[in-house]
KEGU-491315 format. One line per field, with one value per residue (C-alpha): x, y, z; chain; residue number from 0. Coordinates in nm, 2 decimals. Example, Ala and Ser with C-alpha at 12.3 -4.5 7.8 and 13.67 -1.06 7.14 Angstrom:
BEGIN
X: 1.23/1.37
Y: -0.45/-0.11
Z: 0.78/0.71
kette: A/A
nr: 0/1
! end
This chain:
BEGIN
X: -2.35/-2.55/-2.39/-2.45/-2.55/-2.17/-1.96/-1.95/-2.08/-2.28/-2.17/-2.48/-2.41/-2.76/-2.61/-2.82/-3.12/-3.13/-3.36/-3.47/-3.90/-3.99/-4.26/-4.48/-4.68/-5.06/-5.17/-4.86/-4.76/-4.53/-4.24/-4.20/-4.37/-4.26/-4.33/-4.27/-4.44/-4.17/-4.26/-4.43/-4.25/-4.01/-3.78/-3.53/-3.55/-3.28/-3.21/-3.46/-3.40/-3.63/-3.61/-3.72/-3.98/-4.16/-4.08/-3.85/-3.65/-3.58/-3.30/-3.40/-3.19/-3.31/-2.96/-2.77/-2.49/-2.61/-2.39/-2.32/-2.04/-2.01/-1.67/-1.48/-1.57/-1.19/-1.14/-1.33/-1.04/-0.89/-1.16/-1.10/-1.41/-1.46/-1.01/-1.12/-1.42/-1.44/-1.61/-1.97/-2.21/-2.39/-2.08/-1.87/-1.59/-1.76/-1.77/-1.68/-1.28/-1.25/-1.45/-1.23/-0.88/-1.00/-1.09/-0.81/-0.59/-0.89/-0.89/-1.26/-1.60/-1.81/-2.05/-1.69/-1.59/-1.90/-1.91/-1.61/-1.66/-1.29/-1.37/-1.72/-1.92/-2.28/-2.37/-2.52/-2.62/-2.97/-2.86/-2.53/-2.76/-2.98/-2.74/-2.55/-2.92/-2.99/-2.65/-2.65/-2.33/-2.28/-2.19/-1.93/-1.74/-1.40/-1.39/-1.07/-1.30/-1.45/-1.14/-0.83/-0.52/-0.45/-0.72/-0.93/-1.27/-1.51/-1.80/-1.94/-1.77/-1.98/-2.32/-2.28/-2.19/-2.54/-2.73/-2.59/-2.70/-2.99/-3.09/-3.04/-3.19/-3.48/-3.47/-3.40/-3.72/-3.96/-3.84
Y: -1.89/-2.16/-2.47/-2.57/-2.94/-2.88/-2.86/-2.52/-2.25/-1.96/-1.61/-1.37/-1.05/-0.87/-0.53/-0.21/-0.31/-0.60/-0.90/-1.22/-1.30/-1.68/-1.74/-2.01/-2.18/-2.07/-2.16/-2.18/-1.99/-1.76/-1.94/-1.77/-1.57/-1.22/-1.15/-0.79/-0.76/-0.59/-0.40/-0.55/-0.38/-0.59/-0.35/-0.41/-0.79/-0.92/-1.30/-1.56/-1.88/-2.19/-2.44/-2.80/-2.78/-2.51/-2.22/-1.88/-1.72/-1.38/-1.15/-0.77/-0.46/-0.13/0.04/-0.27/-0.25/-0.66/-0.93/-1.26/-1.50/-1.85/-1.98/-2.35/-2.50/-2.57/-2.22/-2.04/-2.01/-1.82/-1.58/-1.24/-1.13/-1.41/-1.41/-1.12/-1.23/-1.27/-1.59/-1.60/-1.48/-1.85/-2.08/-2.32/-2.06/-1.74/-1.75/-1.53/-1.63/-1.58/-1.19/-1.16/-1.26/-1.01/-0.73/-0.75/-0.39/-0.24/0.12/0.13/0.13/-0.21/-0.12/-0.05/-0.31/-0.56/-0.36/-0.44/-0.77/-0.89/-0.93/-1.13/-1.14/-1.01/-0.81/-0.51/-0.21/-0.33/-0.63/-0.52/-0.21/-0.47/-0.72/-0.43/-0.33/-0.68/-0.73/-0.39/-0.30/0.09/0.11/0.34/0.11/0.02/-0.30/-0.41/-0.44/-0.79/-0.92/-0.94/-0.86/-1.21/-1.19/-1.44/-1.33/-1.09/-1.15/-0.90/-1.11/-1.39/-1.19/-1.02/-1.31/-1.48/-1.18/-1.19/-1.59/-1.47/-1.17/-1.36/-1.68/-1.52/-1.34/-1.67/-1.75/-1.47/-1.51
Z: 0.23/0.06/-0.02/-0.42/-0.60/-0.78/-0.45/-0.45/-0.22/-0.31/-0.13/-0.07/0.12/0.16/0.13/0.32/0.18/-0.05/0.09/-0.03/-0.06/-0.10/-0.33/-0.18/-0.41/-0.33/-0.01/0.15/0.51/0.56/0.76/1.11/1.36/1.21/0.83/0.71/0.37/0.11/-0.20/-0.48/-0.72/-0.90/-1.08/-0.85/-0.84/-0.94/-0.91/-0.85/-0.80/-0.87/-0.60/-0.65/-0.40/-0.60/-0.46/-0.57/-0.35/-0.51/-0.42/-0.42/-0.41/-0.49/-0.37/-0.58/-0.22/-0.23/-0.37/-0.47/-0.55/-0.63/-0.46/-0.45/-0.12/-0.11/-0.20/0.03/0.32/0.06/-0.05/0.01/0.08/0.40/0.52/0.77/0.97/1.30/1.42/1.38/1.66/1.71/1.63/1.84/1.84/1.97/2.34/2.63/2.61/2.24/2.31/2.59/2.41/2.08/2.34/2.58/2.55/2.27/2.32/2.16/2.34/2.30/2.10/1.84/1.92/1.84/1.54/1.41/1.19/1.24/1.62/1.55/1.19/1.14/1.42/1.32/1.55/1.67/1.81/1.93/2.11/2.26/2.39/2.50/2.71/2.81/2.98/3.19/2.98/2.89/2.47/2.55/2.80/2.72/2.53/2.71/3.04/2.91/2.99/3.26/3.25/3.13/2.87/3.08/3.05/3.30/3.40/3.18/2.88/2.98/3.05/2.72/2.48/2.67/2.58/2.20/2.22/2.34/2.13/1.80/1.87/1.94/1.64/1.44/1.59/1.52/1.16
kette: A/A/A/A/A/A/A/A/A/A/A/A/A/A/A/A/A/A/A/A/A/A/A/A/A/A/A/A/A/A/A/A/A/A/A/A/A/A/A/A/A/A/A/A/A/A/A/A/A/A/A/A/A/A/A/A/A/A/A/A/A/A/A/A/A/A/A/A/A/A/A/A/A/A/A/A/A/A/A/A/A/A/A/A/A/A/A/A/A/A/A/A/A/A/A/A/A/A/A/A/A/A/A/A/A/A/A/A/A/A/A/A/A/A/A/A/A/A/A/A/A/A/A/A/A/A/A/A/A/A/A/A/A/A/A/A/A/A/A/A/A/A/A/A/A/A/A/A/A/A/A/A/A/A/A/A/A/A/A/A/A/A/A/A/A/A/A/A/A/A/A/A/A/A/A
nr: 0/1/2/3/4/5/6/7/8/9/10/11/12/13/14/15/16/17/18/19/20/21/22/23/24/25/26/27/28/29/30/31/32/33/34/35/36/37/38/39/40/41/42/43/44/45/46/47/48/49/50/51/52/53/54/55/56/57/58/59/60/61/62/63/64/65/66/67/68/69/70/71/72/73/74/75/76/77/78/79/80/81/82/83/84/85/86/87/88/89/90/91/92/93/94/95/96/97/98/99/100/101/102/103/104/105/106/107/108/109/110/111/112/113/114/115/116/117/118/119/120/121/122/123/124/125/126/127/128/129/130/131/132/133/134/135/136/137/138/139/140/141/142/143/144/145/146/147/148/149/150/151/152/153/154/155/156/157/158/159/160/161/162/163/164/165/166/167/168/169/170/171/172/173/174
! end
């Protein structure tokens, strides 16, 4: 989501395979550690925006799964497309008691369970693999095992949700 000059907020789901490329004026670096160079073919891009700063950030989709929507900020508790999301991975919100109270009596394995965007948005199988790795936690464990018979949470909860922190900040930071 990208918050628009007018109040409003633009929506942009990347799809399978769409991606954005920022044109840098010439001269420019690439921003992060980690660049992987996309096609230069251009039939499939298609928006590009012109920032002030002179750049473009172009949206490409060769499989056209990608979208976008411009929504009221007021509107957006509303929107459809946003009312079933889980919290998202790096927010205030997602920690080991809110896993813990969304796994408590799942009948899924944990790697489901991450999977499933109504229990925490935008964790996709890589990084729900490798926090699953970096924690020491089996995929196919129960998901109700993160948390007690109260719904207080294990420590596996709280190992896990440190490895997600962990796992996508770094990401963040390779670029």
């Amino acid at each position: 989501m990208a918050d628009l000059n007018s109040g409003d907020v633009l929506l942009m789901h990347l799809g399978m395979s769409g991606s954005f490329r920022v044109l840098k004026q010439e001269g420019a670096a690439t921003p992060g550690q980690f660049h992987h160079p996309r096609s230069d073919d251009r039939a499939h891009d298609h928006v590009v925006f012109h920032m002030s700063s002179g750049a473009a950030v172009v949206f490409n989709d060769p499989r056209r799964f990608g979208y976008m929507k411009i929504i009221a900020r007021n509107a957006i508790e509303d929107e459809p497309l946003l009312k079933g999301l889980g919290p998202e991975p790096l927010g205030n919100e997602f920690d080991a008691a809110m896993l813990a109270r969304s796994c408590h009596n799942k009948k899924t394995s944990l790697k489901v369970a991450l999977l499933d965007q109504r229990v925490v948005a935008g964790l996709g199988n890589i990084y729900v693999c490798e926090a699953l790795f970096r924690s020491h936690l089996s995929p196919r464990r129960l998901a109700a095992t993160l948390a007690t018979k109260k719904a207080e949470p294990t420590d596996h909860a709280k190992r896990l949700v440190d490895a997600i922190h962990s796992v996508l900040n770094q990401a963040i930071k390779a670029g």
